[in-house]
C-alpha positions as CSV (number, residue, x, y, z in Angstrom):
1,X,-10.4,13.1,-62.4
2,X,-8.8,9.9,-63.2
3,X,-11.1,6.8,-62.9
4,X,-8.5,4.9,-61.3
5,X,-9.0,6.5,-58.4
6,X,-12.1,6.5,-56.8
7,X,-11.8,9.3,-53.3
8,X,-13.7,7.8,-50.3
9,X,-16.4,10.1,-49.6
10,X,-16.7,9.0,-46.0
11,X,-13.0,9.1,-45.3
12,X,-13.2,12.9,-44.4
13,X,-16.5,12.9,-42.3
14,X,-16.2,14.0,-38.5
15,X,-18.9,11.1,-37.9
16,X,-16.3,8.2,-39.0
17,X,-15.2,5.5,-36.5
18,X,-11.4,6.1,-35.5
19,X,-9.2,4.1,-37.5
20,X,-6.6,3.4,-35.1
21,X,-6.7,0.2,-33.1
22,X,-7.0,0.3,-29.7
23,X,-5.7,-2.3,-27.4
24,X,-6.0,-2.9,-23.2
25,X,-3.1,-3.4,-21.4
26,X,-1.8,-6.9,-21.4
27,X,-2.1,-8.1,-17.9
28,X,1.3,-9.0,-17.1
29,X,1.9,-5.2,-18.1
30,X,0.1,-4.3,-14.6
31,X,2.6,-4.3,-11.8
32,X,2.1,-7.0,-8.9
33,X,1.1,-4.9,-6.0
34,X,-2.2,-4.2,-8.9
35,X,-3.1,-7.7,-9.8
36,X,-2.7,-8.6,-5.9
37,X,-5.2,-6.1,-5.0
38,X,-7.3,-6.4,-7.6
39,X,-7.7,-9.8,-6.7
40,X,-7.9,-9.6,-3.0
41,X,-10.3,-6.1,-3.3
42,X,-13.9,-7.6,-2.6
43,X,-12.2,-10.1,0.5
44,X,-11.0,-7.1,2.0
45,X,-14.6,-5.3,2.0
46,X,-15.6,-8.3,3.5
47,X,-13.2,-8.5,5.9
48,X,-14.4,-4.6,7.0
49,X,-18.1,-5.8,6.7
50,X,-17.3,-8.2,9.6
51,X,-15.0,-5.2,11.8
52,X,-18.6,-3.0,11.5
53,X,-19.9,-6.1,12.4
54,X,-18.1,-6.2,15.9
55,X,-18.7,-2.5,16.1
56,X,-22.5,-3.3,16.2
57,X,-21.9,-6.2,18.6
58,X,-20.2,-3.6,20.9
59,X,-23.2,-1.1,21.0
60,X,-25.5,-4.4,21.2
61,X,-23.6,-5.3,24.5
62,X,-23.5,-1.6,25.7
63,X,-27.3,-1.8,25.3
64,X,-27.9,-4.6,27.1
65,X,-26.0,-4.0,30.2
66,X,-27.3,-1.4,30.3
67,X,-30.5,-2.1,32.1
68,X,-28.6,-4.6,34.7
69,X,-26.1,-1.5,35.0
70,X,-28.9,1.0,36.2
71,X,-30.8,-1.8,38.7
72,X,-27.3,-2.2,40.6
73,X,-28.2,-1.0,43.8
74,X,-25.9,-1.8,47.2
75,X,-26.6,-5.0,47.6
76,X,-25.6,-6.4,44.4
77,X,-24.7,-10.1,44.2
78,X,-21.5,-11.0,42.8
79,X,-23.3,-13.1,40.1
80,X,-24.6,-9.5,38.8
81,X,-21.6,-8.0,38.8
82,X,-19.5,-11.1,37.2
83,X,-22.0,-10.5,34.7
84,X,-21.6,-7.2,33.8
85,X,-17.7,-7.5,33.7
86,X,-18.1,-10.6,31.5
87,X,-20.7,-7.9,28.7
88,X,-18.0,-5.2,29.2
89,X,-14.9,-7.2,28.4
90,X,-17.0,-8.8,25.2
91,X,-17.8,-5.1,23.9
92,X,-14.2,-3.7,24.8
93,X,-12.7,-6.7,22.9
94,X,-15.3,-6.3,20.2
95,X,-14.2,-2.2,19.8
96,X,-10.4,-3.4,19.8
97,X,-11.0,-6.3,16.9
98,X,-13.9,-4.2,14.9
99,X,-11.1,-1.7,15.1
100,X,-8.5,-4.0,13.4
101,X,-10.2,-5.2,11.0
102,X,-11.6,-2.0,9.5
103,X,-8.1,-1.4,9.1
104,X,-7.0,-5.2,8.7
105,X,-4.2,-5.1,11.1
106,X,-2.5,-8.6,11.4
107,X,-2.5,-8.6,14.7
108,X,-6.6,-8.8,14.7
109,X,-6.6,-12.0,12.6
110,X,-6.4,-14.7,15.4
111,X,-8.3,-12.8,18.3
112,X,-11.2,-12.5,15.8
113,X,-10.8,-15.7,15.3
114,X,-11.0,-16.9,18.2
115,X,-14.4,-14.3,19.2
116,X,-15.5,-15.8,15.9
117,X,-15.5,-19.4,17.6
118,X,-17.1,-18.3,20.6
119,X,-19.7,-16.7,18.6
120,X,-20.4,-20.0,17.0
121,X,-22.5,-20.7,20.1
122,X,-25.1,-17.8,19.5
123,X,-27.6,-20.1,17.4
124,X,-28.7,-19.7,14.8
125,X,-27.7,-16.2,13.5
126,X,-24.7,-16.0,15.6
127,X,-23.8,-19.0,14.0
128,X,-24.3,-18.4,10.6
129,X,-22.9,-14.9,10.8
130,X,-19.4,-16.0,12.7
131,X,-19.0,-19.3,10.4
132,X,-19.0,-17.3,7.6
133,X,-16.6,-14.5,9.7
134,X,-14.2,-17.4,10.6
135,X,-14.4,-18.8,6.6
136,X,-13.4,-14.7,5.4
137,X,-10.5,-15.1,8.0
138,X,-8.7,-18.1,7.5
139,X,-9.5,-18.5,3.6
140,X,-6.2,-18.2,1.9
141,X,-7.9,-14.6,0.4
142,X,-8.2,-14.0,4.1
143,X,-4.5,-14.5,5.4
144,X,-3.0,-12.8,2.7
145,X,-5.4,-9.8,3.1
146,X,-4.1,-9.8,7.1
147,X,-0.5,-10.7,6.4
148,X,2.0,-8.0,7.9
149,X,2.9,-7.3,4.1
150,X,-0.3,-6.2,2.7
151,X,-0.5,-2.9,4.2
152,X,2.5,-2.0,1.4
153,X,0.3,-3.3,-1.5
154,X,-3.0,-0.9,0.0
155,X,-0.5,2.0,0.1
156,X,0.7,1.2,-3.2
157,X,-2.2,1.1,-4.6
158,X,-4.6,4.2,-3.5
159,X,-6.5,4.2,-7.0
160,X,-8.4,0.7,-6.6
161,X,-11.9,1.6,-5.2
162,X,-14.5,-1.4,-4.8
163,X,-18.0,-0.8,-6.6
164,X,-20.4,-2.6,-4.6
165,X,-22.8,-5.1,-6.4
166,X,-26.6,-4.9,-6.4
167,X,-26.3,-7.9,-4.7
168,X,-24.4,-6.2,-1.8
169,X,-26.7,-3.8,-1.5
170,X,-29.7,-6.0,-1.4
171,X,-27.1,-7.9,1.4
172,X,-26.9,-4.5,3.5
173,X,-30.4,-4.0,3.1
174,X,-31.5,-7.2,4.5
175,X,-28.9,-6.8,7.5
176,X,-30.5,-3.5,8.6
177,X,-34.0,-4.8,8.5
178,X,-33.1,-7.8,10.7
179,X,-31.2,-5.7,12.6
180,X,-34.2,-3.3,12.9
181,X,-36.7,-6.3,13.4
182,X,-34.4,-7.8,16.4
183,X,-34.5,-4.1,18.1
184,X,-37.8,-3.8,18.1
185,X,-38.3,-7.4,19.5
186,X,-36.0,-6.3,22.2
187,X,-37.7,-3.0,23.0
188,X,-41.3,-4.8,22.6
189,X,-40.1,-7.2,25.0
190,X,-38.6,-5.5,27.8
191,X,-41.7,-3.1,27.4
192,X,-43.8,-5.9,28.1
193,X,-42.2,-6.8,31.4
């Protein structure tokens, strides 16, 4: 063997790091419809968060007419009734816009908006809750997320899944209990009638 030429001993071991460089994908590489969605991914789980939101408000409405509905007796006063037409058009319109914006139809955008403002007036939960609705709705994330074109860019791109934080799942947790603590004030309350 020459002296010159000294063989690696390491170069042939299945252990070795892989020589050849390995580069991501520079991001204008990535079509459009990817860096759109990547960017407007979490606003549109939010944007759901708040349809399951009117979902909830629908069975919370159901719920509470629910009593007034089985006390109706004959002699029911219009103020009863006016009543209970006022908590089933709220739920119905709650379905219809919880539906819409699980699926972020444009057409839910300004009604929820507009349920949102009403909501303001439910202090102080109701407030905080639909301020924060109305901000996910008319942010700029928000309108392009429930523009008529965006439905092209979700079909486009079936691949992009959202993996929730530990933050949102502390979030979630935190919503049941107080949604579990006000239910139980509820039921403690009309047991104590």
């Amino acid at each position: 063997m020459r002296d010159d030429v000294v063989k690696n001993p390491m170069s042939d071991s299945p252990y070795a790091p892989p020589t050849a460089t390995v580069a991501d994908l520079p991001t204008e590489d990535q079509s459009a419809a990817v860096q759109t969605r990547s960017a407007h991914h979490r606003h549109e789980v939010q944007l759901k968060s708040i349809g399951s939101l009117y979902y909830l408000s629908c069975l919370m409405l159901f719920f509470a007419s629910l009593p007034m509905l089985l006390t109706l007796n004959g002699r029911s006063n219009g103020f009863e009734l006016g009543v209970l037409a006022l908590l089933a058009l709220l739920g119905l319109a709650c379905a219809v816009l919880g539906y819409g914006l699980r699926r972020l139809r444009p057409w839910a955008h300004l009604p929820s908006g507009v349920l949102s403002g009403i909501g303001l007036l439910a202090f102080p939960a109701g407030t905080l809750i639909n301020a924060w609705a109305l901000y996910l709705l008319f942010c700029a994330k928000g309108r392009t997320v429930l523009a008529a074109d965006y439905q092209q860019i979700i079909d486009a791109t079936p691949h992009i899944k959202y993996r929730r934080s530990v933050g949102d799942w502390i979030a979630v947790v935190l919503l049941l209990l107080i949604i579990v603590a006000v239910a139980a004030a509820i039921v403690m309350g009309s047991m104590g009638r």
